[in-house]
Every structure is written in structure tokens, then in C-alpha cells.
N, C-alpha and C positions, 0 to 999 in steps of 0.2 A: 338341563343347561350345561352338559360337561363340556361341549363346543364351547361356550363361551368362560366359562371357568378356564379352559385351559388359554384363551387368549388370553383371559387376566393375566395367569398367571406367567407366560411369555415377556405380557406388557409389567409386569414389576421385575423382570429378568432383566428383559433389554431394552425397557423403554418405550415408550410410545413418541412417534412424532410429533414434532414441534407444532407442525401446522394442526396436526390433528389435534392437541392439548388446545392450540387457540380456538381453533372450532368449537371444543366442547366447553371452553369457558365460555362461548356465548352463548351455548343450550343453559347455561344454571342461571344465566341474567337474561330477563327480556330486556329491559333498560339498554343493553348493551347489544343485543341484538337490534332494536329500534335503531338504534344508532348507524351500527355497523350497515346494515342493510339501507338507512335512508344517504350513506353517504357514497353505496354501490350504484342506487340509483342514479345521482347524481353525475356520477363520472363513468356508468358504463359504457358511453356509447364511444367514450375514447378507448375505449381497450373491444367493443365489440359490435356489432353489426346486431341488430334487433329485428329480431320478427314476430312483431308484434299480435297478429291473426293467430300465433301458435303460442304465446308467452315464451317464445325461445331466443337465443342470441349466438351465436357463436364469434370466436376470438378472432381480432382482424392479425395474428400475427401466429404463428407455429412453436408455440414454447412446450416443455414437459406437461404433458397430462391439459395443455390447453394446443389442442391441435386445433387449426382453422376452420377441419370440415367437421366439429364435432360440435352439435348441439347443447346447449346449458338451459337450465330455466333463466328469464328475465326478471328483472326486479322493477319493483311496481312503487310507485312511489309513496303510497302511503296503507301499512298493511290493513287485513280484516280485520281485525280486533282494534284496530284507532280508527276508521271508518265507522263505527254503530257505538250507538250506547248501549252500556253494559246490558240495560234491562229493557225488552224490546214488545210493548202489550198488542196483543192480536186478538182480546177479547175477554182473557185471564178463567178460562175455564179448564186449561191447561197447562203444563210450563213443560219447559226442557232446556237443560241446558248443553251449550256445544262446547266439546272441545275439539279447535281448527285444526291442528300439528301445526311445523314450521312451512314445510312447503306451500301449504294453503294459506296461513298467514300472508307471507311475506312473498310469493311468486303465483301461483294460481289464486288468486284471491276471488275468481269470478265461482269458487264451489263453496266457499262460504256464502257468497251475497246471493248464489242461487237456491241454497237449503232455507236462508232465510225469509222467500221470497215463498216457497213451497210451507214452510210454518206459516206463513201469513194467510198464504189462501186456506189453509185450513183450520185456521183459527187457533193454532199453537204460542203461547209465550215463547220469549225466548230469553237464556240468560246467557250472555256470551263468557262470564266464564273468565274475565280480563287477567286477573292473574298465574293462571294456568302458567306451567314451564314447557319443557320441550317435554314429551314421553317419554326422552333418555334412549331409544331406541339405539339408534348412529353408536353413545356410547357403549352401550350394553352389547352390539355385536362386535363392536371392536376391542374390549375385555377394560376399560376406564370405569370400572366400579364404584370408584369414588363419586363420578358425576349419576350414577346412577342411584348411589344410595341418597346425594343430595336431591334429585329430583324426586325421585320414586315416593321419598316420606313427603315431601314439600306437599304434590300432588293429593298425596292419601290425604294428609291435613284438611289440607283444602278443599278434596269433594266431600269430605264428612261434615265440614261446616254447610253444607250447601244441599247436602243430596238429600233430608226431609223435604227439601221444597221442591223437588222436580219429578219427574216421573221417573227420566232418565237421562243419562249422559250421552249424549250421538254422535258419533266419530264419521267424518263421512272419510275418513282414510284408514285399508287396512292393517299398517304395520301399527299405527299407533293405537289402535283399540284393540290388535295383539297383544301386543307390548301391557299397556291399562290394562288389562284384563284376565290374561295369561300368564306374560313373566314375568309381572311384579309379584306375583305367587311362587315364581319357580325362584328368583332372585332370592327372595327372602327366607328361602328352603331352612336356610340355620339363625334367622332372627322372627322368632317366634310368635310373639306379637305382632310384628307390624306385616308378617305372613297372614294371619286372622285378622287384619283390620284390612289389606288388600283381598280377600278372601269376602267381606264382609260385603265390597262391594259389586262384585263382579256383576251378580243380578241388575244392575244400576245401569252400563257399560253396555252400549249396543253398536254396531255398523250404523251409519245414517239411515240405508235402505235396508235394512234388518229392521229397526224398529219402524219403518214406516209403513212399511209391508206388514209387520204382520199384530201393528198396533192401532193403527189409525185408519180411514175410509180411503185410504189416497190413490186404490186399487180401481175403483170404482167410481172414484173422481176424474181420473185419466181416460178411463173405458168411454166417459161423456164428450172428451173434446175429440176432436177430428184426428185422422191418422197423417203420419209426416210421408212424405215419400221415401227419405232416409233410409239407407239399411246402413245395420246397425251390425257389427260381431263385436264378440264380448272375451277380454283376456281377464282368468280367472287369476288375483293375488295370490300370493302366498300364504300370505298372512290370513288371508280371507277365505278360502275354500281349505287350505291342507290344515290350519290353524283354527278355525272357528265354523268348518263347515256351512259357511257361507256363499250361497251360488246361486241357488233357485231367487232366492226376493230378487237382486237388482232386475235379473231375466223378467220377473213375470211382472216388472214395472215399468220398462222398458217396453215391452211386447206388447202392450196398452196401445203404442204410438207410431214405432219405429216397425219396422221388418227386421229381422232377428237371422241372422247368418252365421253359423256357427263355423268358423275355422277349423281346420283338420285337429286341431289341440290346445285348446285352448287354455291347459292346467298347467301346457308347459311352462316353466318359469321366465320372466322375461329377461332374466342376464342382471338385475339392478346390482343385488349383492354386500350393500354397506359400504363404507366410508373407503375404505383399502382398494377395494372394486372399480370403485369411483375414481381414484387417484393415480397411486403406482401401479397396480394390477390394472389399469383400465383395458390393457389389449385383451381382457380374458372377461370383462362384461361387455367390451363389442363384437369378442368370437362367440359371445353366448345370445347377444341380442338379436342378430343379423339371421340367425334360421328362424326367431320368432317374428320379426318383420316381413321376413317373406312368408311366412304362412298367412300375415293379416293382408301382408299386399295380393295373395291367389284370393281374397274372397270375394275381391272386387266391392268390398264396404263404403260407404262413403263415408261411414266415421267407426273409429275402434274407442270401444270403453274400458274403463277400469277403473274403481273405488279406492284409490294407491296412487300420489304425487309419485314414489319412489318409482313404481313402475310408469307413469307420463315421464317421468324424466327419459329415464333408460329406454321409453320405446320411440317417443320423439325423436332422439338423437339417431335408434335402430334405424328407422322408416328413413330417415335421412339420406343412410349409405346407401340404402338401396333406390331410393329413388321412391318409394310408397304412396300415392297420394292418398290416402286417407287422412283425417283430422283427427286429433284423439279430443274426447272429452266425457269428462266422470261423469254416472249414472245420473247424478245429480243437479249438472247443468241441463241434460239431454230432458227430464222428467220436467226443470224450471221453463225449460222451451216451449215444451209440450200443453204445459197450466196456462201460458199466455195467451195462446190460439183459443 
């Protein structure tokens, strides 16, 4: 973590942005995220144009860091966690519970309600988890410690109240089951304790399609329904393959249904980058997004996947400039597709 140490320490030099500090005060409250976000739904479509088929919107006017041809996620007006009851019985010979992130929350909400729909047909409980915080990710890379330390213990608290009862925790996004699982370990490097109580859990902590793959029949469940005509290429997270060694499951779940088309690189990174990325620097995650865009647009896919809102953001917006027609959607809606037929 000396990357991110040395932001911290930058950020108690010279400060961290305003807007950036308002942002991270609404990862330590959901309350105030509920809020914030039902009141973006409400009045987006005066500030933006909605594209509903991709959950995307872009700004009807050209201000800083909100340019008109650029891509955003959309907000949905009531998130996944206030949509289902907490505790969700599909026949109770099983449990797990989820933790959504924010972007699945509150803008792709359709990869929550389809993991839930994939527990169901296979007879999984589910516990959604309501009080869960943000992973602290956003702050953690951009060096705000403080919101990291408040979330990180919050978290820990609260899966140790809960994690005798479940098998496991399943993240269907990769930065934040990074984040759980890896650098609340490395974070805690000099508080010792609650480095062995983050430590304690990790066994807990899985990808969505990591544990589904390689815990449950859901391999051989898929192999039974029909094939889609769909081809499918697959961009591999960050967080998810360089981070967690995660790549073969979603493939060999996917590969069930879909045709499988592998892009010239699919490790390469897709430009997202963190909060700084996103904002002031954004000319330097659309000069990094625009070669992986054209790599998903040569494969001729009719839809690109990835396990990472972070990465649907930044490739949405990529496929944009260039013109890309392919569809993005996480391993997890694609497999929910697949269990219908």
C-alpha cells in the first residue's frame, strides 16, 4: 500500500477536494446516500439525457469534467438493498450473504436482482446484508484514511456478527471484494488487531462467480438450458484477475451458454482509475479507455462482460467515443439470462 500511503500523505499536506470529501461523507452514511441518490433520480433528466437500455445518461450541457459526449451511469429510483427484504428463503438448506458495492446499489441494480434470481433457482438463502457501508475503495485510493478506517472496522463489526450464519459473503464486483478481502489487510498493516479480525475473514469473501463456480452445481445447471446465440468477449478487472486471480470461473460460466471471443487483451486495464481519474484527470482515463474499446469493438461481440461497475462505467462511456456497438453486461445478468430459457 505505499501508493496509497503516499496519497494519504499528499492529502493531509495539501488537502483533499471539496467535492471529493462530500463524496466520501456519503460512502460513511447510507442514509445519506439513500437520500442523495433518490433526489439525483428525481431531477436527472434536467441536467441529462438517459439511456435507459445501457443504465447510462450523459450531460445535456458541456461543463468541467461533465462533457456532453461523455457517458455516466444513471440512477434508478429506488436502490437494491431497499427493493428486497433483508432476509430472502429459497428453501434454507443454504445461506449467503451479499455485499452489493455502491454502483450495484444505487445505478446497475439489475446485477444484484439477477444473483438473486440465480440463488433462487438454486436453492440458496439469501441475506442481503442492509447495513453494509461503502468497501471505502474510492477513499482508500485516493489516500482519505479517515473514511477508510471508519468504514473498514464498521464492516469488519458487522460481518463477524453475521458470518457464523452464512457460508459466505459474495461480491459480484471486483474492486470491492479486493478492497474486503485484500486491503483491509494491507490498511491495517500497523493496527494489529483489527489486521487479524480482517485476516480472520477473508476465507468468508468470495467474487459472486468465484464462489458459484466453484461451490455450488450451477456449472452443470447452465450446461442443461439451451445455448444463446450471443457472443460474448470478456474484459478481465483488475481487481479480479491481477488482485485475486480470478478469470477462469466467470469464463467457464459463461461458456455454458454464450460463444466466448476472446479480444486481443483482455488483461489490459480498462482506463477506470479512482475518483481523481474520474474527475480532473478524466482526459487521461478517456486516453486509456479508447485503445480498450477498440479492442472489444474488433471482436465483433454482441455483448462485452466484466465482474466491475468501475470498469461498466469507464467502458460504457470508452465504446461511446468510438462508436462500439456492443452491450456491456456483468457475468451475472448474462448467467440470470441463460437460467430463464
Amino acid at each position: 500500500m505505499v501508493i496509497e500511503q503516499v496519497r494519504a500523505d499528499i492529502g493531509k499536506k495539501f488537502g483533499i477536494a471539496w467535492y471529493k470529501k462530500a463524496f466520501f461523507l456519503l460512502l460513511r452514511h447510507r442514509w445519506l446516500n439513500d437520500i442523495a441518490f433518490k433526489l439525483g433520480w428525481v431531477f436527472q433528466t434536467c441536467g441529462f439525457k438517459i439511456q435507459a437500455d445501457i443504465d447510462s445518461m450523459s450531460s445535456r450541457f458541456n461543463l468541467p469534467m461533465l462533457r456532453a459526449d461523455r457517458l455516466l451511469p444513471s440512477l434508478r429510483k429506488t436502490s437494491f438493498l431497499n427493493s428486497h427484504p433483508e432476509n430472502i428463503s429459497n428453501g434454507g438448506k443454504r445461506k449467503v450473504a451479499i455485499f452489493i458495492g455502491c454502483l450495484g446499489n444505487y445505478n446497475y441494480v439489475n446485477v444484484g436482482n439477477s444473483l438473486l434470481e440465480i440463488l433462487e433457482h438454486l436453492g440458496i438463502d439469501a441475506f442481503l446484508a442492509k447495513d453494509q457501508k461503502c468497501c471505502s475503495a474510492p477513499a482508500y485510493f485516493t489516500g482519505d484514511f479517515d473514511t477508510v478506517d471508519y468504514n473498514a472496522k464498521f464492516n469488519i463489526e458487522y460481518f463477524e456478527s453475521f458470518s457464523k450464519d452464512v457460508e459466505a459473503i459474495i461480491v459480484p464486483e471486483a474492486t470491492c471484494s479486493a478492497m474486503l478481502k485484500i486491503d483491509y489487510e494491507h490498511y491495517f498493516h500497523d493496527q494489529p488487531e483489527w489486521k487479524a479480525r480482517a485476516v480472520a475473514l477473508k476465507n468468508k469473501i468470495f467474487m459472486a462467480t468465484e464462489w458459484l463456480e466453484k461451490h455450488t452445481e450451477l456449472s452443470k445447471v447452465l450446461a442443461a438450458k439451451k445455448k444463446d446465440a450471443k457472443i460474448v468477449t470478456y474484459h478481465d478487472p483488475c481487481h479480479a484477475r491481477k488482485m485475486q486471480g480470478i478469470h477462469k470461473e466467470p469464463r467457464n460460466l459463461i461458456s455454458q451458454n454464450y460463444t466466448l471471443k476472446e479480444m486481443s487483451d483482455p488483461n489490459t486495464c480498462c482506463g477506470f482509475g479512482g475518483v481523481t481519474m474520474q474527475s480532473e484527470k478524466y482526459h487521461l482515463a478517456k486516453a486509456a479507455g479508447i485503445p480498450k474499446a477498440d479492442m472489444i469493438k474488433k471482436t465483433g461481440a454482441d455483448v462485452v462482460s466484466s465482474e466491475c461497475s468501475a470498469c461498466r462505467m469507464q467502458i460504457n462511456a470508452s465504446m461511446n467515443y468510438v462508436d462500439a456497438p456492443q452491450i456491456f453486461k456483468n457475468p451475472i445478468e448474462l448467467i440470470a439470462e441463460a437460467l430463464r430459457d
